[in-house]
SELOVEX-219574 format. One record per residue (C-alpha): residue number from 0; x, y, z; residue in three letters. Coordinates in Angstrom, 2 decimals. Layout:
BEGIN
NODE kedren       x       y       z domar
NODE    NUM       X       Y       Z   ALA
...
REM end
This chain:
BEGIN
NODE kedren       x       y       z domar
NODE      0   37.75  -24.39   70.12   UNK
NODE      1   41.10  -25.85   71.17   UNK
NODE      2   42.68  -23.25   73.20   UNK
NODE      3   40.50  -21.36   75.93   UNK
NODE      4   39.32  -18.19   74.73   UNK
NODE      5   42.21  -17.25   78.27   UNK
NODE      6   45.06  -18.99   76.20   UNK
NODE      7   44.83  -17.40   73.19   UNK
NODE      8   46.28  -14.14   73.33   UNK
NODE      9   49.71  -16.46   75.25   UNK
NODE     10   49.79  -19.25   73.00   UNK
NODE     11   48.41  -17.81   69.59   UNK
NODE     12   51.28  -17.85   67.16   UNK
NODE     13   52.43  -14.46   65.54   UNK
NODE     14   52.22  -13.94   61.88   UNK
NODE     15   55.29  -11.92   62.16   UNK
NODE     16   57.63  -15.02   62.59   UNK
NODE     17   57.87  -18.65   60.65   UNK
NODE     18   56.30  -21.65   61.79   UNK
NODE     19   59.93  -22.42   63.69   UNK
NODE     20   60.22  -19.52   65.43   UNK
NODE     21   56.51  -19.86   66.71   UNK
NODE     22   57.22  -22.85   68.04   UNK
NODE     23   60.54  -21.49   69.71   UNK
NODE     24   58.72  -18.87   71.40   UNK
NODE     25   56.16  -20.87   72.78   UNK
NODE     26   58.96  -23.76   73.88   UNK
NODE     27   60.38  -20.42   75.54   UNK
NODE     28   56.85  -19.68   77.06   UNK
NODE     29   56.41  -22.65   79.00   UNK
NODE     30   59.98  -22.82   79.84   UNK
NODE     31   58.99  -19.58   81.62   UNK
NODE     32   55.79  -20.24   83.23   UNK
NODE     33   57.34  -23.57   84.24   UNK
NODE     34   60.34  -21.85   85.72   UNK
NODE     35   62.75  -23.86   83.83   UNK
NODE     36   65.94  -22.75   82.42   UNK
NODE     37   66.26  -23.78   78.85   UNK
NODE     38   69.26  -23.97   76.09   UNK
NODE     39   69.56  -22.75   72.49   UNK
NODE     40   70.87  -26.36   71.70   UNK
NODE     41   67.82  -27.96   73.24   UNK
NODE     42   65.27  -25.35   71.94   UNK
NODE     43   66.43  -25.87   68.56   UNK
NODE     44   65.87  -29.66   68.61   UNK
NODE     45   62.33  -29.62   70.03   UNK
NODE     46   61.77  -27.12   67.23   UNK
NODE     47   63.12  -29.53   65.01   UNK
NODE     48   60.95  -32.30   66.27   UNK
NODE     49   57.97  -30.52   66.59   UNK
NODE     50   57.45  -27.86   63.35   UNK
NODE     51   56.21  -30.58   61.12   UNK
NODE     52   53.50  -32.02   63.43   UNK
NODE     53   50.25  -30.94   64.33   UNK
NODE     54   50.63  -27.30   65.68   UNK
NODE     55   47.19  -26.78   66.98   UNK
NODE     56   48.12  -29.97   69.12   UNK
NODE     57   51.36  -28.47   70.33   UNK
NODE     58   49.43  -24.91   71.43   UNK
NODE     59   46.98  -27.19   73.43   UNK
NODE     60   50.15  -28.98   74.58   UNK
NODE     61   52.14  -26.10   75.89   UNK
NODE     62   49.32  -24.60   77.50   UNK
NODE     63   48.35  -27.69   79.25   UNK
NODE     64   52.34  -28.58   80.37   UNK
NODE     65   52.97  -24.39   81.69   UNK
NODE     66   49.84  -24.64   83.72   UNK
NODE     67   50.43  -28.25   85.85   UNK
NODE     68   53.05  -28.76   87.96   UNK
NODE     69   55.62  -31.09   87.17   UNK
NODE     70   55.05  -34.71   87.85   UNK
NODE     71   57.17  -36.26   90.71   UNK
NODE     72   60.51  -36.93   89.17   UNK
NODE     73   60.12  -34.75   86.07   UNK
NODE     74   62.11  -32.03   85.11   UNK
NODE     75   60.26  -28.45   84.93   UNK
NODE     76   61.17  -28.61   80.83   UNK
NODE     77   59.00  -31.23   80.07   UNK
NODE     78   61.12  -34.45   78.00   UNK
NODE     79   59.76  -34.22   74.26   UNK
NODE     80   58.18  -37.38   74.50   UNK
NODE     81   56.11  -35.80   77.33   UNK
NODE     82   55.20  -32.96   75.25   UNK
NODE     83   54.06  -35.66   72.26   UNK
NODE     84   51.83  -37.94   74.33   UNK
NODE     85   49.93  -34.65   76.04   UNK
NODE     86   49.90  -33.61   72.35   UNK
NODE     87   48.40  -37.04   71.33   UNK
NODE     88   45.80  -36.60   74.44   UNK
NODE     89   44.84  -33.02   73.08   UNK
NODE     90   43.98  -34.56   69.83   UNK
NODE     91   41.65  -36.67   70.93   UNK
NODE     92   39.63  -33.81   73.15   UNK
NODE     93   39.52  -31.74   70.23   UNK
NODE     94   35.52  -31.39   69.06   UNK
NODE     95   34.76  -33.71   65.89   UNK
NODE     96   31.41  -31.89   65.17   UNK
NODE     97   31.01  -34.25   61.88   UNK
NODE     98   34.80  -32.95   60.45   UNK
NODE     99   36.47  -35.50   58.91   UNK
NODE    100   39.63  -33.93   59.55   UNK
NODE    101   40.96  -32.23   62.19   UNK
NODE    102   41.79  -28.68   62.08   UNK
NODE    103   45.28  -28.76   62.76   UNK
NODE    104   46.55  -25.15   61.97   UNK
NODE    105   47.84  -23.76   64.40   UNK
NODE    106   45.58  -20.55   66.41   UNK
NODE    107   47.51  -17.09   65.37   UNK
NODE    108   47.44  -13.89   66.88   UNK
NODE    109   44.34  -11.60   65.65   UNK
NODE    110   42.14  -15.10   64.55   UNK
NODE    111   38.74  -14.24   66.28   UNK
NODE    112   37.46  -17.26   68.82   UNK
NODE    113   34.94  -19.70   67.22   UNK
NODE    114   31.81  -19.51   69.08   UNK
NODE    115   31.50  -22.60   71.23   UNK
REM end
C-alpha cells in the first residue's frame, strides 16, 4: 500500500476528471492543508511537470508535503523540485514484494485498499 488506508479517500484521484486535472486538484489540496495561496499560472506548470511522471509517487508526495510543516526558509507551496525529491524518497519506501516493477498508477477514488 502506498497511501495510508487515512489518505485515501483525500488524495485518491477521481475518475470523473483527466490525469491533469487530478493532479490540479491535489496541487490545490496541499496548497490548502499547507495554508498556501496558490496561482492558476503556477498550478498549471506543476501540472505540466508532473502529469507524465509517476502518479502514485506524487499522491505519496502530496500527502507527505500537506502533513509536515514547512522547512525553515521554505515557502508553504512547496518548490517543484521539493515535491520531486520527496517523490523520489516515496519510491523507494514503496513495498517490492518480488515486483519487478513498480506499480505506479495512481490510487483512484472507489479502488478498495490492498490488504497489508
Amino acid at each position: 500500500m502506498y497511501l495510508q488506508e487515512r489518505q485515501i479517500p483525500i488524495w485518491a484521484f477521481s475518475p470523473k476528471f483527466s490525469t491533469g486535472g487530478n493532479v490540479v486538484v491535489a496541487l490545490t489540496k496541499m496548497a490548502n492543508f499547507r495554508q498556501a495561496k496558490v496561482d492558476e499560472t503556477t498550478l498549471e506548470s506543476y501540472r505540466l511537470a508532473l502529469e507524465g511522471l509517476d502518479l502514485r509517487a506524487f499522491q505519496v508526495a502530496c500527502a507527505v508535503i500537506a502533513e509536515a510543516r514547512p522547512r525553515e526558509g521554505e515557502t508553504l507551496f512547496p518548490s517543484l523540485g521539493y515535491i520531486l525529491d520527496v517523490m523520489e524518497e516515496a519510491r523507494e519506501r514503496f513495498p517490492k514484494s518480488g515486483q519487478k516493477e513498480l506499480n505506479t498508477s495512481p490510487a483512484v477514488t472507489g479502488q478498495k485498499a490492498l490488504p497489508k
